[in-house]
C-alpha positions, 0 to 999 in steps of 0.5 A: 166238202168231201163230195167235192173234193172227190169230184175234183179228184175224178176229173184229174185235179182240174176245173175245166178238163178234157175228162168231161166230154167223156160218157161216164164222167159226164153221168156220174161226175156232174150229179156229183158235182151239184151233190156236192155244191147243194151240201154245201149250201145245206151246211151253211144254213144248218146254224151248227155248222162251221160255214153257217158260223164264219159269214162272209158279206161278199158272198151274201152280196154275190147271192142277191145278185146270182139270179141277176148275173144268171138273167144277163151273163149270156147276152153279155158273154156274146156281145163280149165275144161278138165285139171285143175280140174283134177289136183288141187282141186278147187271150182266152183268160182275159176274155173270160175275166171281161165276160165275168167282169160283165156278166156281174156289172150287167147282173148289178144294174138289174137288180137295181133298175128291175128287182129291188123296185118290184120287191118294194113294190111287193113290199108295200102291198104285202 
């Protein structure tokens, strides 16, 4: 958590800033970043870890379905900003909650309609 708090603190306090079109953040602030994110997940496996002790079931849901969303958020982000802006009039944040609202209803319907069948199927014939 410190990785990443220090990351936050390069980029000036903010999650999306005009810092990351710069050179040296961009070399140094996004391995950084992902350094960070992969010793969090490293804690929450190693069982003497405080994240490991405190499970949360919406994360463990939102990881099922994180290569789910990552297939579909794309095709649902453009058809989101291809059409709906079109039609109503919304500002940047109630688009970007339309495109995650979509992208995870998108990721939900294939893992049900592709991934739980075939790994039922690899089930059975393990």
């Amino acid at each position: 958590m410190a990785v990443l708090f220090g990351a936050y603190q390069l980029f000036g306090g903010y999650i999306i800033s005009p810092q990351f079109s710069t050179l040296a953040t961009t070399l140094a602030g996004f391995p950084l970043i992902s350094l960070g994110y992969g010793l969090a997940v490293v804690a929450a496996l190693s069982p003497g870890s405080l994240l490991h002790r405190f499970q949360f079931k919406p994360m463990a849901w939102l990881a099922t379905m994180s290569y789910a969303i990552y297939l579909v958020h794309k095709m649902t982000n453009h058809w989101i900003n291809e059409n709906l802006t079109d039609y109503v009039g919304l500002n940047d944040g109630a688009i970007f909650a339309a495109c995650l609202i979509a992208a995870v209803a998108g990721g939900f319907v294939m893992h049900l309609i592709v991934e739980k069948p075939f790994l039922a199927l690899r089930a059975r014939f393990s």
